[in-house]
N, C-alpha and C positions, 0 to 999 in steps of 0.2 A: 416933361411929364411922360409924355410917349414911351423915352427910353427906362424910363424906369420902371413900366407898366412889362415893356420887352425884357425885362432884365428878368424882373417877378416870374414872367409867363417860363423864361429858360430854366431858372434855379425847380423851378416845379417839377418842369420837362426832367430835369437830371435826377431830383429826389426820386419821381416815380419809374426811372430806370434803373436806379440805386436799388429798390423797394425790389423790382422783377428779376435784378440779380440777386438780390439776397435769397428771393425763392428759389432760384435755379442752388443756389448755394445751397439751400434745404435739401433738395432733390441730390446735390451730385455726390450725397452720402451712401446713399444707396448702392452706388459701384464699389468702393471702399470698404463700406460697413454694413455688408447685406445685416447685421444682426440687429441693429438698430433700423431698420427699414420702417417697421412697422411701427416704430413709438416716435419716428417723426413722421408719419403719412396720417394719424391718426389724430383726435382730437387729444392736445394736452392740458392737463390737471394739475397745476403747481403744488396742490398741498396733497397731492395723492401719492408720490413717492419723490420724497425730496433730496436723495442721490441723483437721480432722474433730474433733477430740474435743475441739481449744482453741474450736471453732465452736460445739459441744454446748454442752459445760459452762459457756458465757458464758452462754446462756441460761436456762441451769439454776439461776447465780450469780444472775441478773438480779431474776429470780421469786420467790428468794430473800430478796435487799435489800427489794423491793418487800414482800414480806409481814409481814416483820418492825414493819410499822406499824402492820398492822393489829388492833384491839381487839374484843371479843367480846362487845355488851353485852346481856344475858339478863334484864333488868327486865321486859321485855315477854313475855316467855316464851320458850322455845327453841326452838318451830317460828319466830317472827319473825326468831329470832337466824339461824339456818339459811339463811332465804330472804334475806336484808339480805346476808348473805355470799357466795352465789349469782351476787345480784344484781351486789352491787359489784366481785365475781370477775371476771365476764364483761366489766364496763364496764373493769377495770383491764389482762385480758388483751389488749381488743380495742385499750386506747390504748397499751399497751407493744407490742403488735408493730406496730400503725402507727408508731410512735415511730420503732423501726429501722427501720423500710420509709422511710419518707419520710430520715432522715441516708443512710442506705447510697445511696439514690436521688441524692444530693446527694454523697454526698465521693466513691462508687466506682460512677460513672453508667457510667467506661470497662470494669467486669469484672463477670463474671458468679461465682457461686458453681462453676458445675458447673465451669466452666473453673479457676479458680486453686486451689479448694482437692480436688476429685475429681481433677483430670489435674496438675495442673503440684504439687501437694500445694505451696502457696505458705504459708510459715511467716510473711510478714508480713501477707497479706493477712489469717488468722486471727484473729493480733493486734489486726490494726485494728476487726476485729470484734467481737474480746475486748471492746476499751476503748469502741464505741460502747455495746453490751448494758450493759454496768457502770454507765457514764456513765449515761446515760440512766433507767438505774433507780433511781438515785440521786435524779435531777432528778423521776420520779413520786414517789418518797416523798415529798420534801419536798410537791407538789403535791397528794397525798391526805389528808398532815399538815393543809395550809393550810385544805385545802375542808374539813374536817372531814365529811369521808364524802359533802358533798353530790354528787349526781349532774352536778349541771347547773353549778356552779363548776368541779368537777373537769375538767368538759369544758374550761370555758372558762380556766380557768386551765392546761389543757393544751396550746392553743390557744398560747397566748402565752408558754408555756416553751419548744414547738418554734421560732415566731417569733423566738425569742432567740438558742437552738442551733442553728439554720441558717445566720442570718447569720452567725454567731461562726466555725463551720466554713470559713467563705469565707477568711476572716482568716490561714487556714495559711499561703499563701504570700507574704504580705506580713510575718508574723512569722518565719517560719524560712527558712533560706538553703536545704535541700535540696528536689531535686523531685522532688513526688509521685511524679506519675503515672510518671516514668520508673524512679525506684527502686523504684517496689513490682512494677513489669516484671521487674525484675532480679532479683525476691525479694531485696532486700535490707533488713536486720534493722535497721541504722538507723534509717530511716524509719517501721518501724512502733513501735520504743520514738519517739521522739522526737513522733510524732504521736500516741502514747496521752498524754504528761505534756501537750500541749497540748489533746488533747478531753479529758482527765478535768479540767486547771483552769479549764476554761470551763465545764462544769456543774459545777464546785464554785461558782464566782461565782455563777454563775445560780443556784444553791438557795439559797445565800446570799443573795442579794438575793430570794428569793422568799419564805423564811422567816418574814416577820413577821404580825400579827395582818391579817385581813382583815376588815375594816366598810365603807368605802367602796371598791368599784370602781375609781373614777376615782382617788382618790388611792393607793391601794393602786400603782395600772401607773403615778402618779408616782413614785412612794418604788422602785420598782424598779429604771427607770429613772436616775433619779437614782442608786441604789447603785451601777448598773454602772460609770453612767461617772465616779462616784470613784475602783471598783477601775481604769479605765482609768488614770487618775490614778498611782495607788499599783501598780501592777504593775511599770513600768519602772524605778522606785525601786530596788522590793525585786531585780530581776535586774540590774542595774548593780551593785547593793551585793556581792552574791551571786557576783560576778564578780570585783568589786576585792577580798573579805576573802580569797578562798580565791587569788586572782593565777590565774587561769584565763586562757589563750589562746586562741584560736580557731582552733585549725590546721585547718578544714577545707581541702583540696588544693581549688587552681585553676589554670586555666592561663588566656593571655589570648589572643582569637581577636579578631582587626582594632580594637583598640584597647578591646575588653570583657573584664571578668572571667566564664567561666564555668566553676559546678562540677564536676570532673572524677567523675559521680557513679558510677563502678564504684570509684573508692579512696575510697568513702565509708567509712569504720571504723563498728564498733557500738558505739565508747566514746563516737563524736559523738553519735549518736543518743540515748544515754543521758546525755550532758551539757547537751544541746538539754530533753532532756525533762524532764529531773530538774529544773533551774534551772527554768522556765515550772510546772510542778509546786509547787513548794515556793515561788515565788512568790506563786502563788495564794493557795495555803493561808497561808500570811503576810498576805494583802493582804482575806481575810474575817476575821482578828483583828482590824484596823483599822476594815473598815467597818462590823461588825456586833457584837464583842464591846466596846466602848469604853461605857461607862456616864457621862455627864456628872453624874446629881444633882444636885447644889444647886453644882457650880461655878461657875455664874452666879448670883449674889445675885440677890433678887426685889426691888424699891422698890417 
């Protein structure tokens, strides 16, 4: 009975040291995001600007995923376990909000926070933010997984997942017919579904291919590599397929200006956005079955 009383007393110990980073995690925005300083030090209102609160809570979500990886091991005693926690806290807060610092720096170089989501309260811009926090957080678990806690992989295996999800971010507009920059002006909701089903399955590929055992370095960033560009492979497969089973059309409106087609993007509909995304989504998610769940065995005989 004792040890179970002991057990109780430690899981508390941990939750409320959980609870004192996540406030440091409040606070260490502030360095990063002097502009948001003020609507997190302050009291917050969830029905009083609900851009604001899909902006919050992706973060909150983020920290979330992110923690759910992590293991608690007390062999060594529970002040080590304590400061290993601490420690790794700090190294994971400080590459998750670089993480968003540097995408946001790259997909929304043209808007500021205070401007679309304080003044214009922009419902897609938040969105977009929703799906990088998500994304993203996703892409460190798997990378805190791989390193197995070490400090100095984690880095550099961090290194080389943003390497991956930046380039891939470039990719929006040569895979989707809508334009960014000018729909998300117009706050309009398409563009932000349709660009969360294309950044969530590009860090689905990318965990995916980052998931496997790590021993060599060098071939570890081959086998990576190599995964992706199979999923390149298999992506257009599966959204061709995806297209012809369900008999989907493609009505996005256009008109044609001196002998070009272009998107008429104020009758952009939000069902486009969600058919843009959803297919590039469930693509994905299809196309890391193939490269990553498929077990060969003994189906090549050994001589």
């Amino acid at each position: 009975m004792n040890e179970l009383y002991d057990k109780l007393i430690l899981r508390i110990i941990f939750t409320l040291l959980l609870c004192f980073i996540i406030y440091l995690y409040k606070h260490a925005h502030s360095i990063l995001y002097p502009s948001i300083r003020h609507q997190l030090l302050k009291r917050f209102y969830p029905s009083k600007n609900s851009p604001d609160t899909i902006h919050l809570f992706s973060r909150i979500i983020g920290i979330g995923i992110i923690y759910s990886n992590f293991y608690f091991d007390m062999s060594d005693g529970i002040l080590i376990a304590l400061f290993k926690l601490l420690l790794e806290s700090g190294v994971v807060i400080i590459l998750y909000l670089g993480s968003i610092y540097i995408i946001e720096s790259i997909v929304l170089y043209n808007f500021e926070y205070s401007d679309e989501i304080l003044r214009r309260k922009n419902y897609a811009y938040s969105l977009i933010c929703f799906s990088h926090s998500v994304g993203l957080a996703y892409i460190l678990k798997t990378v805190i997984n791989v390193s197995h806690a070490s400090i100095i992989m984690t880095f550099f295996l961090w290194l080389f997942a943003m390497v991956l999800i930046g380039f891939s971010s470039k990719t929006f507009p040569i895979i989707s017919k809508l334009s960014f920059n000018r729909l998300l002006v117009q706050k309009n909701m398409a563009i932000s579904l349709a660009y969360m089903g294309f950044i969530w399955g590009q860090c689905l590929i990318i965990s995916s291919a980052l998931d496997h055992q790590l021993e060599d370095i060098k071939w570890y960033s081959i086998q990576v590599i190599l995964k992706i560009l199979l999923s390149l492979i298999i992506i257009p497969i599966f959204r061709r397929g995806l297209i012809f089973i369900f008999r989907m059309h493609d009505d996005l409106p256009v008109r044609k200006e001196e002998n070009k087609e272009t998107t008429v993007s104020s009758e952009v509909e939000l069902g486009y956005g969600i058919y843009e995304g959803s297919i590039l989504f469930t693509s994905c998610f299809l196309t890391t079955v193939i490269t990553g769940n498929i077990q060969y065995g003994n189906f090549y005989p050994l001589f």
